[in-house]
N, C-alpha and C positions, 0 to 999 in steps of 0.2 A: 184313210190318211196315209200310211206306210206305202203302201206300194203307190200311189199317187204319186206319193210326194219323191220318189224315186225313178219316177215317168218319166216326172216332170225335168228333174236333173239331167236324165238320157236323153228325154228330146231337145235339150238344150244342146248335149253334146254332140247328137249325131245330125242334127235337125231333119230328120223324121217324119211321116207323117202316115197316118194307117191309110192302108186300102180297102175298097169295100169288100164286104164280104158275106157270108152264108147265114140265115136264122140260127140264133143261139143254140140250138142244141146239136145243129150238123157240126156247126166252126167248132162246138166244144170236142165232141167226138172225132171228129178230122184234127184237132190238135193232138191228141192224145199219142195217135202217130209221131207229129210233127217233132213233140217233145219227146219222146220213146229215142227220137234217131240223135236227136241234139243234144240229149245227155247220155245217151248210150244205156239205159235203164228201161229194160224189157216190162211191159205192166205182168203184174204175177194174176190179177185177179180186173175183171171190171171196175171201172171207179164208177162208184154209185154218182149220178148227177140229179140234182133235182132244182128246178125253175123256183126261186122265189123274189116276193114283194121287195119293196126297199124297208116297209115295215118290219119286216118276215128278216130279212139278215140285217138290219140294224140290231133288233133284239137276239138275233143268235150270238151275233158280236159282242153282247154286253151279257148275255151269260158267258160265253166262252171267255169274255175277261176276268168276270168274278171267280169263274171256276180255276182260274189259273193260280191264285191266290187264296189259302183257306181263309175263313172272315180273322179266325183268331189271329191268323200270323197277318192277316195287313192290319188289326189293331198297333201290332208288337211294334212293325215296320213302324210304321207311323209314329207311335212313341219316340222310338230312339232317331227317327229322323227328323223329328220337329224339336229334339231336344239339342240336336246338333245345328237347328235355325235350317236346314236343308226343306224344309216343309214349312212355311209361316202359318201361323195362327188364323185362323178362320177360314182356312184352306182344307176344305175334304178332304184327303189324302187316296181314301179308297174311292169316292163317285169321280175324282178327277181322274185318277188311273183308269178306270172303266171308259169316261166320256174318251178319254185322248183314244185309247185303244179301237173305241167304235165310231169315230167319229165321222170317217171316210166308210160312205159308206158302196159295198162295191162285191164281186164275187166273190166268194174264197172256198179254200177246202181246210174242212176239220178234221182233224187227225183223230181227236176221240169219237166222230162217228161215220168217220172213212168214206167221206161224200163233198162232194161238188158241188156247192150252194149257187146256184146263177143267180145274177142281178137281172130280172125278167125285163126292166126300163130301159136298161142301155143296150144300144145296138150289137151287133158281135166288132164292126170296126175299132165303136169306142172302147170293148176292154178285150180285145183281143189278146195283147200282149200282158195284159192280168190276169186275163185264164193259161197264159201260158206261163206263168208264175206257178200259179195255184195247180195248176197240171203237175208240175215240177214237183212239187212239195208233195202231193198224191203219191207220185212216183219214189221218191228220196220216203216216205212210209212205208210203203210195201217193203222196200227194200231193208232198210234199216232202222224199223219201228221209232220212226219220229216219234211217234203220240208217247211212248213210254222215256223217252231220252227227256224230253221237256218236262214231264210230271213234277208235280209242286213240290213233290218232297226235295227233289233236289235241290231248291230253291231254297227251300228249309235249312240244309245242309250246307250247301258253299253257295251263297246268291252270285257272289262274282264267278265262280266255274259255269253254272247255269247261265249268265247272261252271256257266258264265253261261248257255251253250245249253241248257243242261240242264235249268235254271230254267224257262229260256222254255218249251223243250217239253212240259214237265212240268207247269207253270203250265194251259198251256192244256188239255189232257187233264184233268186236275183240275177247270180250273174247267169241263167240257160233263159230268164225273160231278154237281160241284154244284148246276148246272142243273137235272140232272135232276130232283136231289134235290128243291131245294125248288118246280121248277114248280109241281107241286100247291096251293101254298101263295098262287100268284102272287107269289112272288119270285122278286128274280133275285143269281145269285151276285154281280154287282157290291156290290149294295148290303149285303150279311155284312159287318161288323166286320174290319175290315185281318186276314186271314188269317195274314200273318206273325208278328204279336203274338201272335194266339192260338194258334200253333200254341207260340212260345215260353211262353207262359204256362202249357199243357197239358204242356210238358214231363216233369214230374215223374209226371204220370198215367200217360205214355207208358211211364216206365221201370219202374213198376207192373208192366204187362202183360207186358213184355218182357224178359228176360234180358240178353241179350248185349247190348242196348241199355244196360240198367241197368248195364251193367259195364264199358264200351267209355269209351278214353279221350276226356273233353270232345270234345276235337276229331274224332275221327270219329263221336261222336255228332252232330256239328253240321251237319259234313259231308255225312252221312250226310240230314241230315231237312232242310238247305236248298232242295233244290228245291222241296221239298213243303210249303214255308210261304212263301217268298218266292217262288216260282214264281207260284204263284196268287196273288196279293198282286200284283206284278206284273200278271199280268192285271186284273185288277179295277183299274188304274189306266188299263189301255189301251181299256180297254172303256166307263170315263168319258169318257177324253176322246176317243173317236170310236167309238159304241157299234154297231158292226157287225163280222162275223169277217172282210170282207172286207178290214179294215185289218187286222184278225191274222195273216189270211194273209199281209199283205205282209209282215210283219213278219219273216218266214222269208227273203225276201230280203236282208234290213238286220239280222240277230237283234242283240241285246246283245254286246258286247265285253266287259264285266266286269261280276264281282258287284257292283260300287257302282251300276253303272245297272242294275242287278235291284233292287238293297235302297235307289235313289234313283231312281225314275224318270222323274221329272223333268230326270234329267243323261241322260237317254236323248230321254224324247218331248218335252223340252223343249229350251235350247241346250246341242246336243250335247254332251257330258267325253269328249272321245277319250282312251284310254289312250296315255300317251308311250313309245313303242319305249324298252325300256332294256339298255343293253350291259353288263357288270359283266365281262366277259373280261378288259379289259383293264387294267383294277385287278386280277384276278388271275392276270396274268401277271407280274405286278411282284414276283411269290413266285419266280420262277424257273423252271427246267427239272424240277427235279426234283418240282416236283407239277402236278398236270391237274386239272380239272373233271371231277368227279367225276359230276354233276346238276344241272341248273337246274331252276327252281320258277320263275312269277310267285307271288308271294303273295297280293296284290290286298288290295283294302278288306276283305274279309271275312276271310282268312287272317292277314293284319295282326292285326286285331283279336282273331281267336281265338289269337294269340301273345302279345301285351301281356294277355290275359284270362286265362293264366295265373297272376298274380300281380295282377293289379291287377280294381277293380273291373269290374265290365261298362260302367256310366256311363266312369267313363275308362278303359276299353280303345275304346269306339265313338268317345268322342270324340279319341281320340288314332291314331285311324287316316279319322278323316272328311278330307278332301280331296285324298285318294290322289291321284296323277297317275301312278304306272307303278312296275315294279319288276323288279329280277330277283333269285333269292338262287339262289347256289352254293354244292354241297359241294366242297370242296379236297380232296386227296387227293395224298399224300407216297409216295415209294418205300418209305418203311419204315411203311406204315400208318396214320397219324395223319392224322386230318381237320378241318376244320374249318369253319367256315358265314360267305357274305359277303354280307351283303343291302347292296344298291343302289335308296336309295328315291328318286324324285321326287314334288313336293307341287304343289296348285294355286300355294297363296301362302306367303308366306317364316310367317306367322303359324300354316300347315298344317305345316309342316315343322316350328317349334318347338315346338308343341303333342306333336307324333310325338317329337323328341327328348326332350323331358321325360319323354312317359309311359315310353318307352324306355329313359330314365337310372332312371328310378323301378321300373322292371323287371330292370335288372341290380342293384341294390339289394334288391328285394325277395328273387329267386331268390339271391343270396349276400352276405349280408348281413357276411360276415365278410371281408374281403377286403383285400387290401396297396393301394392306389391308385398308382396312377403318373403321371395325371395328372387334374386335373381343372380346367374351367375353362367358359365360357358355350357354348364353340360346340366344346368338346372334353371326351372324360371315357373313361379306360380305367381297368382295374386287372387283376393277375395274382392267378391263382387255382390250385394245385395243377400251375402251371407255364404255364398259358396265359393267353393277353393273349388280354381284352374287351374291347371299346371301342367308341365312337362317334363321331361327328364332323360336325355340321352346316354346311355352307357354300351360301348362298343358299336355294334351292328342294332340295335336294341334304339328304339323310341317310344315310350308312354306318351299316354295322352289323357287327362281326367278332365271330362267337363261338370260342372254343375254340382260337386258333391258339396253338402250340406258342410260348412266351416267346421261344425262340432266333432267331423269325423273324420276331417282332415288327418290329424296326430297318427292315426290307423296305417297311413299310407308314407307316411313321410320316411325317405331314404326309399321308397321304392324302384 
C-alpha cells in the first residue's frame, strides 16, 4: 500500500508511464547500478535478492509488521490510545496495524535480513520504479545501518522521534524512486508540488483502492501514510536548500528529533526547535502507591494534532498544536484496574500554549458535550463525567491534561 499509494500521487504529477523492460532478476540487478549513480551511494556488499510468491511476501510483511512492534508494548499502545477515543472500541489495534502495513502487497527490501524480496507475479515494467525504492533503501542500510536506526526500542523511547526517523528515511528512498521517475522528463523531484499536501489531498483516492486503509481509525491512517508524504516533502526542502546527497547523507548523523521538524523544516535546517526533555512521573506519583505507569507516549506536534482532530477542525486541530516544545502522556493504572491518561505539554510561547489550551478545552467540550463542570475558569477547566474528572490546567509555558481519572482521586491532583 505505501509505496503504491505514492506512485500513484507521482504518476499523477508527472503523468508517466513505465517502459518495457528485462525479466525480474536482470531489471533488478541492472537497477542496482541505476540507483548506485542516482543517489550517489556506492553498494558496499551484494544485495541478496530472492524471487518470491504474493503469498510468500504478504506473510513476510505481516511478520516484519509484528516484529516492528514487541506484543507487550502494542498492548500498552493501545490501552492509552483507545483511552484517549484515538482507537474506538471493537477495533483491533494490533491486527489493524499489521493488515494496513501488509496490505499492498508488492516487493520490498528488509533491513533485518539485508535482502531483496521480488514480487515473482508482476512484470519488472509494473514495479520497476518500486524496486527502485527498495534498491534505495538497501543502499541508505549498507551505508548507514537502517535496520538498527528503526529498531523497536526506539520506539519505546520517544515514538514521535522514531516516527521522525522514519520520515527522514523514507523521505529519502522515495524521493531517488521519484527521480527516477520523472528524469526522463528533465525534472527533478525537488521541484513536484510540496508532496505532503498532495499526498493529503489524495487521500480520499487512496481509501478508494484500499480496504483496510478505508476502514482504519483516522489515526492510524495517518500514521500509517506520514512518512510517505512528509518524509519526501522533507526532502525536497533539504535538497533546496543545499541541493547535493552529500548533505543528505549527513543528515543521518543529525536525523530529525520530532515530527514538527519533519512537517517544519525550517525548525530543523533552520534555528534549530530542540524538543524539551519532559518528566510527567512525578505529577504522577502525587496519585500514590497504589497506581504505576502504565505507558509513556511522546505525542509530538503531529500526534497532538491528530487528537485535538478528533473533534475539532483540521485548521484548528494544526493550529492548536503548532509551537509544540516537548511532551510526555502516561497511562495510570490502579490495583483494581482503572486507568487513566496524563499528558504533560510544553509550548515555545505562553501564546502556544494558550492557543493548545483552548483548542483542548473546545475538545473536551466537543467529545462530551453533556457534562456536570467543577470548575471552570481562564488558566483552569475540569468537569466529571460518568465518575471521572477531566481537566486541564495551563501555567506559563506548561499545559496538563487528565483524562478519565476515577472522581475519587481527583483531590490528589487538584492545583496541579
Amino acid at each position: 500500500m505505501k509505496i503504491q499509494a505514492v506512485l500513484g500521487v507521482a504518476v499523477i504529477l508527472v503523468c508517466g508511464a513505465f517502459a518495457p523492460g528485462e525479466p525480474l532478476g536482470e531489471t533488478a540487478e541492472s537497477l542496482i547500478g541505476t540507483v548506485a549513480r542516482l543517489r550517489g551511494l556506492t553498494p558496499r556488499a551484494p544485495i541478496r535478492k530472492e524471487l518470491k510468491t504474493r503469498e510468500e511476501i504478504r506473510a513476510l510483511l505481516g511478520e516484519r509488521a509484528r516484529a516492528d512492534v514487541a506484543p507487550d508494548l502494542m498492548l500498552r499502545e493501545e490501552r492509552m490510545l483507545r483511552r484517549l477515543g484515538l482507537i474506538p472500541d471493537g477495533v483491533p489495534y494490533g491486527e489493524t496495524l499489521v493488515r494496513l502495513r501488509s496490505e499492498q502487497v508488492e516487493s520490498l527490501y528488509d533491513p533485518g535480513r539485508g535482502t531483496l524480496f521480488i514480487a515473482s507475479w508482476l512484470s519488472a515494467p509494473e514495479q520497476e520504479h518500486v524496486l527502485v525504492h527498495e534498491i534505495a533503501l538497501a543502499l541508505q542500510d549498507q551505508h548507514f545501518d537502517v535496520a538498527a536506526a528503526l529498531g523497536g526500542s526506539a520506539r519505546e523511547t520517544n515514538s514521535d522521534r522514531s516516527l521522525a526517523l522514519e520520515a527522514f528515511i523514507e523521505g529519502d528512498s522515495t524521493a531517488v524512486m521519484l527521480q527516477h521517475l520523472v528524469a526522463p522528463q528533465q525534472r527533478h523531484f525537488a521541484d513536484l508540488p510540496n508532496l505532503a499536501f498532495v499526498m493529503q489531498t489524495q487521500m480520499d483516492a487512496m481509501k478508494s483502492h484500499y480496504e483496510v486503509l478505508k476502514l482504519a481509525p483516522r489515526f492510524l491512517q495517518e500514521a500509517v501514510m506520514f512518512p510517505y508524504g512528509y518524509g519526501p516533502s522533507f526532502l525536497q526542502q533539504a535538497w533546496k536548500r543545499k541541493p547535493s546527497w552529500d548533505a543528505v547523507n549527513a543528515i543521518y548523523a543529525d536525523p530529525p528529533e520530532s515530527t514538527e521538524q519533519i512537517m517544519h523544516p525550517e525548525k530543523y535546517f533552520g534555528t534549530r526547535d530542540i524538543p524539551r526533555p519532559v518528566d510527567a512521573g512525578p505529577w504522577a506519583a502525587a496519585l500514590g502507591e497504589e497506581w504505576t505507569v502504565a505507558h509513556r507516549r511522546v505525542m509530538g506536534e503531529f500526534g497532538l494534532g491528530l487528537l485535538l482532530g478528533q473533534h475539532l477542525t483540521d485548521e484548528r486541530a494544526r493550529k492548536g498544536a503548532r509551537g509544540w516544545g516537548g511532551d510526555q502522556a502516561l497511562l495510570v493504572e490502579n490495583r483494581a484496574g482503572k486507568t487513566a491518561v496524563l499528558i504533560l505539554t510544553e509550548w515555545d510561547t505562553e501564546d502556544d500554549a494558550a492557543k493548545f489550551y483552548e483548542a483542548m478545552q473546545a475538545w473536551f467540550q466537543k467529545r462530551s458535550p453533556k457534562t456536570v463542570l467543577r470548575e471552570r475558569a481562564p488558566e483552569g477547566f475540569s468537569f466529571v463525567q460518568d465518575g471521572e474528572v477531566h481537566a486541564l490546567r495551563r501555567e506559563g509555558l506548561s499545559v496538563r491534561v487528565i483524562v478519565g481519572l476515577p472522581e475519587s482521586e481527583g483531590p490528589k491532583l487538584d492545583g496541579f
